[in-house]
BADO-327586 format. One line per field, with one value per residue: chain; x, y, z of N, C-alpha, C in turn. Coordinates in steps of 0.2 Angstrom, whole numbers, plus 5000, padded with zeros to 4 digits. Layout:
kette: (A;...)
npx: (X;...)
npy: (Y;...)
npz: (Z;...)
capx: (X;...)
capy: (Y;...)
capz: (Z;...)
cpx: (X;...)
cpy: (Y;...)
cpz: (Z;...)
//
This chain:
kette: (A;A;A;A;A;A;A;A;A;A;A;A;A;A;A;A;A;A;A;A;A;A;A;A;A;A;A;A;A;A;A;A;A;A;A;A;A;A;A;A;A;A;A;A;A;A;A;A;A;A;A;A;A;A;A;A;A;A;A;A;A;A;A;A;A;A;A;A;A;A;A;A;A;A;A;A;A;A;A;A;A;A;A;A;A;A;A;A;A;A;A;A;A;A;A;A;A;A;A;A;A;A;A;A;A;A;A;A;A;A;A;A;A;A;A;A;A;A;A;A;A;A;A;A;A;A;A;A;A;A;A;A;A;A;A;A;A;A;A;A;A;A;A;A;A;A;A;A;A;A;A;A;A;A;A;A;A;A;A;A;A;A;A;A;A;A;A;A;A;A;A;A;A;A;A;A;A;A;A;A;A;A;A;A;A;A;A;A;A;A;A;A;A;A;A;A;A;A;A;A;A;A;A;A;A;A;A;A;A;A;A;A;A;A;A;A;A;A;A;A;A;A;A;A;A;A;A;A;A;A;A;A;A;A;A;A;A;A;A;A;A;A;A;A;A)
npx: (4949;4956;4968;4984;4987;4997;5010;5023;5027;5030;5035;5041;5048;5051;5045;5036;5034;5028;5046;5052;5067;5072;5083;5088;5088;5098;5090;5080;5087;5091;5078;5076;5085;5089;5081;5070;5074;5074;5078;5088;5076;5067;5049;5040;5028;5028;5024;5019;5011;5006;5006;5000;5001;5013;5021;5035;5051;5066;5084;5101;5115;5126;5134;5130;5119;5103;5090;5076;5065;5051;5035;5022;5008;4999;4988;4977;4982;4970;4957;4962;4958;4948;4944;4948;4957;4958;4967;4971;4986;4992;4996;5012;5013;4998;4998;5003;4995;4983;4987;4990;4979;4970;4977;4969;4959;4953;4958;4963;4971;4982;4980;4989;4981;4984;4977;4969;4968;4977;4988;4997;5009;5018;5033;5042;5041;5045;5045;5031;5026;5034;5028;5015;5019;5022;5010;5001;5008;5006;4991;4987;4984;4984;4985;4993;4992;4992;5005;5001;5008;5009;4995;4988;4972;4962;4968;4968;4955;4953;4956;4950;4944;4929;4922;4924;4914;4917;4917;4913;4917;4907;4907;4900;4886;4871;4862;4861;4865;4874;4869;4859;4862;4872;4868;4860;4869;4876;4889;4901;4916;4925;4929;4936;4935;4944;4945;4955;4963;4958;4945;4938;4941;4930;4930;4935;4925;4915;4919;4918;4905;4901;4901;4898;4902;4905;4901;4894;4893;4887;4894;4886;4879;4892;4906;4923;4940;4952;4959;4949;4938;4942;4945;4930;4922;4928;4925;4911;4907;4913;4904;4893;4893;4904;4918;4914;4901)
npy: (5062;5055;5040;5043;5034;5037;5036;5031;5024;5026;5021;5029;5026;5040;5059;5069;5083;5098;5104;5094;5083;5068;5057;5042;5026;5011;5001;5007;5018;5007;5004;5015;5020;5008;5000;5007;5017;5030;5047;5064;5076;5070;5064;5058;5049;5051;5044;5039;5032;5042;5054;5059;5059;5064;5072;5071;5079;5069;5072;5068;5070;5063;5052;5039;5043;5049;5061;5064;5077;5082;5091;5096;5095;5079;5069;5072;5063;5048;5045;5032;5015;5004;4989;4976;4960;4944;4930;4914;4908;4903;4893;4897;4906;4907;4914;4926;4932;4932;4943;4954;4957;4959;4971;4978;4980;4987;4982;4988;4981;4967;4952;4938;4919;4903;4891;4874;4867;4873;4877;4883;4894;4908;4912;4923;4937;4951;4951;4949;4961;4968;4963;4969;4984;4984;4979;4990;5002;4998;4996;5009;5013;5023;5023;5011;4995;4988;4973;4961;4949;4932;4923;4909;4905;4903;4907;4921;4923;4922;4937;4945;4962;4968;4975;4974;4969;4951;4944;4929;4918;4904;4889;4878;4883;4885;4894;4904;4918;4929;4944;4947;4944;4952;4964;4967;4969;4981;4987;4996;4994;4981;4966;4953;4936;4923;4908;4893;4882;4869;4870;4877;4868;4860;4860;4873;4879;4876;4886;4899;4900;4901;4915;4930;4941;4937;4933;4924;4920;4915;4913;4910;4897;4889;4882;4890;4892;4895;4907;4914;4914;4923;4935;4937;4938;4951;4959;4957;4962;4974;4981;4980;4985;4991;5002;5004;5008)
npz: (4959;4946;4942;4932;4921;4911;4915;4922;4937;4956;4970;4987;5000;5008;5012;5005;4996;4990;4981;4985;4986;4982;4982;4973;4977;4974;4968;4963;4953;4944;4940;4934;4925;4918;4915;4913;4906;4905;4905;4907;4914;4914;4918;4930;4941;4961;4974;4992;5001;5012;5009;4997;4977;4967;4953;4949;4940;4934;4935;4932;4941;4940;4934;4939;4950;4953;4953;4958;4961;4966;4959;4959;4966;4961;4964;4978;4996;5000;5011;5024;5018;5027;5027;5033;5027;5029;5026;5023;5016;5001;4989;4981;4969;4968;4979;4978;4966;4976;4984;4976;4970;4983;4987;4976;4977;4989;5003;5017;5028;5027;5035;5037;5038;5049;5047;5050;5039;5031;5017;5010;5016;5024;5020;5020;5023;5019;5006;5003;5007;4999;4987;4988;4987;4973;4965;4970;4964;4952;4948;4953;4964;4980;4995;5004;5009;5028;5033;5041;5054;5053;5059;5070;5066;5075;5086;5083;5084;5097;5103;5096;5091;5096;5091;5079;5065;5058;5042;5036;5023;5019;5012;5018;5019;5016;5009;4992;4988;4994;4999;5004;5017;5019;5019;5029;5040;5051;5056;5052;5054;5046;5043;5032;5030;5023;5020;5017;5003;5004;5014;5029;5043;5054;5068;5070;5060;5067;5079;5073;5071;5083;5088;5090;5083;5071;5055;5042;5025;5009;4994;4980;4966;4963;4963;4970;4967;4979;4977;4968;4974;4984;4976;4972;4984;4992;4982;4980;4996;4996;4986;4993;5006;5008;5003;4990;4991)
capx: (4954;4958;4974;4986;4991;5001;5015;5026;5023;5039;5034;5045;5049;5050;5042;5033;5029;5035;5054;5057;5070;5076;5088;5085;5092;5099;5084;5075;5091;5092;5073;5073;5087;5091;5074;5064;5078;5072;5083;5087;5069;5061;5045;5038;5024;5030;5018;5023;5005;5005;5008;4996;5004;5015;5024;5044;5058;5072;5089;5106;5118;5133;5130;5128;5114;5095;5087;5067;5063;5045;5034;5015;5002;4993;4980;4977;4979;4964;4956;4963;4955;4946;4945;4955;4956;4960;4968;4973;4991;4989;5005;5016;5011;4993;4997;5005;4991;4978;4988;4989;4968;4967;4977;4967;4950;4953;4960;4969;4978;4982;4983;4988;4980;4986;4971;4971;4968;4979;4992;5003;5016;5023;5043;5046;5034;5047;5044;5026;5027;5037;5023;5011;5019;5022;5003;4999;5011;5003;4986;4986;4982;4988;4985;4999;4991;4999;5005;5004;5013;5004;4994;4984;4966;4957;4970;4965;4950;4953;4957;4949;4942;4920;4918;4926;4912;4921;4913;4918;4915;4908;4908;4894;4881;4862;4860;4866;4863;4877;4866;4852;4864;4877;4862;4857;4875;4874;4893;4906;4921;4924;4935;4933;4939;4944;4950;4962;4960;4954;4940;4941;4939;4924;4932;4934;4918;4909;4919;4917;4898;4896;4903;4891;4903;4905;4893;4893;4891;4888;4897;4882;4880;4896;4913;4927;4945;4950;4959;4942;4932;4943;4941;4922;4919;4930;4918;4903;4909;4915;4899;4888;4893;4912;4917;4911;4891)
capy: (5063;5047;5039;5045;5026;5038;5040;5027;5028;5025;5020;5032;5028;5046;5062;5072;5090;5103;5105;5087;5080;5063;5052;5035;5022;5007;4998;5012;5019;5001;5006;5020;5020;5003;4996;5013;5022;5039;5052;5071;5081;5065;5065;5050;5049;5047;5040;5035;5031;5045;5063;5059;5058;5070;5073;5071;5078;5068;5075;5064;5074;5060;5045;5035;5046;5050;5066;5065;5083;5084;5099;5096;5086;5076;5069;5071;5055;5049;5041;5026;5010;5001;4984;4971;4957;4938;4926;4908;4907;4900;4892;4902;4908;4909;4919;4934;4934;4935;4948;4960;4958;4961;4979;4983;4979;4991;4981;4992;4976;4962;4948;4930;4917;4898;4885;4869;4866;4881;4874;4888;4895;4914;4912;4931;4946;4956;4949;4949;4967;4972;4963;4973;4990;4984;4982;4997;5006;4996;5000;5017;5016;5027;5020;5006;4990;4986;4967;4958;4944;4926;4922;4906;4909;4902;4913;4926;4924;4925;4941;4951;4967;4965;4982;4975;4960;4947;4942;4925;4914;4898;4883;4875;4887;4883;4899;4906;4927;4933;4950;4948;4943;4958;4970;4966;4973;4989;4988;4999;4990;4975;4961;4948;4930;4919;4901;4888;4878;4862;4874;4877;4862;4857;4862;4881;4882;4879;4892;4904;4901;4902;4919;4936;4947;4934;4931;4917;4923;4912;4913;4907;4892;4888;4879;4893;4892;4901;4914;4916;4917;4931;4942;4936;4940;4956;4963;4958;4966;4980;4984;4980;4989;4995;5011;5005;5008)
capz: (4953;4941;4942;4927;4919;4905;4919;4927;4944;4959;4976;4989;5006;5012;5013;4999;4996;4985;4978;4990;4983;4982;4976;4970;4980;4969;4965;4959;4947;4938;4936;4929;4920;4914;4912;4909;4901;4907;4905;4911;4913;4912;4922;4934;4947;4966;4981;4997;5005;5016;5005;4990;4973;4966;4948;4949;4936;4935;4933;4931;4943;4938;4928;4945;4954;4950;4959;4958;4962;4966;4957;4959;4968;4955;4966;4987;5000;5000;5017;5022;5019;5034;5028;5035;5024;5033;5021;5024;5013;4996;4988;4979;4961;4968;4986;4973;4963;4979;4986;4971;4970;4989;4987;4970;4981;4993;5007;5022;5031;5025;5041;5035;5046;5047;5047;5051;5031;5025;5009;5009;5020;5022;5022;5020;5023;5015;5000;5003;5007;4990;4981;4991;4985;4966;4965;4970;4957;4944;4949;4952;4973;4983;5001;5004;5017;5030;5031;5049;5054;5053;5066;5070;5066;5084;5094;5081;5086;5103;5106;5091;5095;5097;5089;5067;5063;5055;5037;5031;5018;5021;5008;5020;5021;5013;5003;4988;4987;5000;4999;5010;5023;5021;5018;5036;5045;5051;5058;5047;5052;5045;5041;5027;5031;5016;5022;5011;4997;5009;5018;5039;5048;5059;5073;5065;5058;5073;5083;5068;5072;5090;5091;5091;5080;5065;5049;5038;5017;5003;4987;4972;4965;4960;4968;4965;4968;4986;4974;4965;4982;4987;4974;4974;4991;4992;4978;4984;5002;4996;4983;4996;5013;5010;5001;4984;4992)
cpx: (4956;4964;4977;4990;4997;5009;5017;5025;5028;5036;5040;5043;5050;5045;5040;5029;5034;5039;5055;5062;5073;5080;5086;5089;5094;5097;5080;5081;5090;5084;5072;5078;5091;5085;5069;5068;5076;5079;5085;5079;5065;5056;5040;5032;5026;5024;5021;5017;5002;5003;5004;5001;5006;5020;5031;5047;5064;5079;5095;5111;5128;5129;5127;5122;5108;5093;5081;5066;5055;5040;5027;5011;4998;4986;4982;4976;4973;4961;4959;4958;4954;4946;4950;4953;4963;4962;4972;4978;4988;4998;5005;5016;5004;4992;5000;4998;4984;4981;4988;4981;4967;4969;4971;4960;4949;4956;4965;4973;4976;4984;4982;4986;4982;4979;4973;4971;4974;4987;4996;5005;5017;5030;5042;5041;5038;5045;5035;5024;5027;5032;5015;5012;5019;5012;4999;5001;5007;4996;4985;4983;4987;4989;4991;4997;4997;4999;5005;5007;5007;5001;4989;4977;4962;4961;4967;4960;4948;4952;4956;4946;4933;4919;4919;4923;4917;4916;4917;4915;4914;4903;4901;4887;4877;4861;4866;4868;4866;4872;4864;4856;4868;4874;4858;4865;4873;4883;4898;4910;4920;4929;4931;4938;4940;4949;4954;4959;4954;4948;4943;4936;4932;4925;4932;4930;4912;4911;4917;4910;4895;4897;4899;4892;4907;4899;4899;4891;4891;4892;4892;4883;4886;4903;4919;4933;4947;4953;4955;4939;4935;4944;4935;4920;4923;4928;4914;4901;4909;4909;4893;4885;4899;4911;4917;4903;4892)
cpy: (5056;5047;5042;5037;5027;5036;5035;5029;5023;5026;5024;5032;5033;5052;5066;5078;5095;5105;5099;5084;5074;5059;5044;5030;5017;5004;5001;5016;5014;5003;5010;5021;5014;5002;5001;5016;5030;5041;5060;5074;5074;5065;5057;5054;5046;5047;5036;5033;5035;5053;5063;5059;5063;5068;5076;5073;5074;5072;5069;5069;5072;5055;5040;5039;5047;5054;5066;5070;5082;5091;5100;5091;5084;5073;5068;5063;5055;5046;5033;5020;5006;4993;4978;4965;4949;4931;4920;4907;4903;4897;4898;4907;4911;4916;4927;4937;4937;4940;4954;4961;4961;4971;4983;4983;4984;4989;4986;4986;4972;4956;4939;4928;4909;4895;4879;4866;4867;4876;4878;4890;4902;4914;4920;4938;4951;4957;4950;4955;4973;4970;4969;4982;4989;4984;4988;5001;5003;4998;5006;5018;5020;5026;5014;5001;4990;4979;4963;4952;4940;4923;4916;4907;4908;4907;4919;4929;4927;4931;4946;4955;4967;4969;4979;4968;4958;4943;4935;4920;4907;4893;4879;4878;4888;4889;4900;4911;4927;4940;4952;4949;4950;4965;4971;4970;4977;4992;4993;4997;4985;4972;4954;4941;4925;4913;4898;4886;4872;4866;4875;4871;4862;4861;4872;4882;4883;4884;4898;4905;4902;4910;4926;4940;4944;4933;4928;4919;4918;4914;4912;4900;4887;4887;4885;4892;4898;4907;4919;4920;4922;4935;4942;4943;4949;4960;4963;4963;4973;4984;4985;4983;4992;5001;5011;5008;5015)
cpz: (4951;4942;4935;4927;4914;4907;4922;4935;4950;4967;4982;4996;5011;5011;5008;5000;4991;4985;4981;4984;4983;4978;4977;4972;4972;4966;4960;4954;4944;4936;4930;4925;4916;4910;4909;4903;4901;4907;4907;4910;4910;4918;4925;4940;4954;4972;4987;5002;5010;5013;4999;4983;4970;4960;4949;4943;4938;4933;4938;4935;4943;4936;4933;4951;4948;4956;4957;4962;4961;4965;4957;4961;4962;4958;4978;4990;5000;5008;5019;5022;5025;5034;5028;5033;5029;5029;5024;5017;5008;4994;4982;4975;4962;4976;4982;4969;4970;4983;4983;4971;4977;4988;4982;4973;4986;5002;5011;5026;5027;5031;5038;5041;5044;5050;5047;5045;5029;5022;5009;5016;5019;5026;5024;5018;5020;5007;4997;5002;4999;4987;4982;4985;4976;4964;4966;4966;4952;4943;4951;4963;4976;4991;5000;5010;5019;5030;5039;5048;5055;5059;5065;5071;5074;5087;5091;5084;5094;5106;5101;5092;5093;5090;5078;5070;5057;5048;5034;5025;5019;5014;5009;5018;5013;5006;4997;4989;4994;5002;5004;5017;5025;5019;5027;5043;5044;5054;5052;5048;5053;5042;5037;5029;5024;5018;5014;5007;4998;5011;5024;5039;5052;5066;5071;5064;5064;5080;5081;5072;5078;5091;5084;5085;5073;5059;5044;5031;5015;4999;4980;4975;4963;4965;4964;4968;4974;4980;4973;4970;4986;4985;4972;4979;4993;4988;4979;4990;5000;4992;4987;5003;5013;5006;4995;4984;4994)
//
């Protein structure tokens, strides 16, 4: 079933089923009634990533509350998404932008990793988090990634489990046509690596390459920006062996 893009749509930290009712914490009344100006029997879309999406009345019960009364599923959870997506921090303006592309792509984690390159920083996963749930309201997902804490990519490495091959993009590597190469797995879980602006190091590249449960992708002929080459490579992935195929 198609997302409804007519319908504002209200991320909800609890549980969802019919007559639930909630009240609208603080954040969520300046929304809906300063910025949206909704008003009694005004109707909104609630999602919480777990209960599928469901069509809420509002009702003003004093001028300082909002009850969103749930009255109809509009579309079922759908499976969660498998791909874990492995991103080398970008700075600031552009780590929002590649997190919003990573939800709208289908990512199920999102695991920053520090490289010996990596140009950005994550201060506050809270913040990173919230960006997480605003893109999925915007785009109409219904799953919600999760966000890990930063981990440095060798130790990452260390201890990743055999069974999710790790797909990354490498900058080096002779061909153009990612294709051939991602038309040859046969794995179903998978992780996509997308290093920094600088590339991975030497020392990085050639661990990435001694190990069994790693593959090496081109990008084309063309030099793209890491934002570009992660929503590149997270299309190509997804069109070529994720749950776009």
């Amino acid at each position: 079933m198609r997302a409804n893009f007519r319908m504002q749509r209200l991320f909800v930290d609890a549980p969802l089923s019919s007559a639930a009712a909630l009240e609208a914490n603080a954040d969520q009344f300046n929304y809906l009634a300063n910025v949206l100006r909704m008003e009694d029997g005004g109707e909104i879309l609630l999602f919480n990533g777990r209960d599928g999406e469901w069509k809420a009345t509002l009702s003003f019960p004093t001028r300082k509350r909002i009850l969103m009364t749930a009255i109809e599923e509009t579309r079922p959870q759908p499976a969660p998404c498998d791909l874990h997506y492995l991103f080398a921090p970008l700075k600031v303006g552009r780590l929002d932008y590649l997190v919003q592309k990573a939800v709208e792509m289908g990512a199920g984690l999102l695991q920053p990793v520090m490289t010996q390159h990596v140009q950005g920083k994550i201060t506050n996963l809270d913040k990173l988090r919230a960006n997480v749930v605003e893109a999925a309201e915007q785009c109409g997902v219904l799953g919600i990634p999760d966000v890990a804490e930063p981990v440095r990519l060798l130790d990452l490495l260390d201890r990743w489990p055999r069974e999710r091959r790790i797909i990354y993009c490498d900058e080096g590597d002779a061909g153009q046509n990612p294709l051939p190469v991602l038309s040859a797995i046969k794995e179903r879980h998978l992780a996509l690596l997308v290093g920094p602006e600088g590339g991975f190091s030497e020392e990085e590249r050639a661990r990435l390459r001694s190990l069994d449960f790693v593959t090496a992708i081109p990008l084309g002929p063309r030099i793209l920006r890491a934002d570009t080459a992660a929503v590149a490579a997270l299309a190509v992935v997804q069109a070529a062996i994720g749950d776009w195929a």
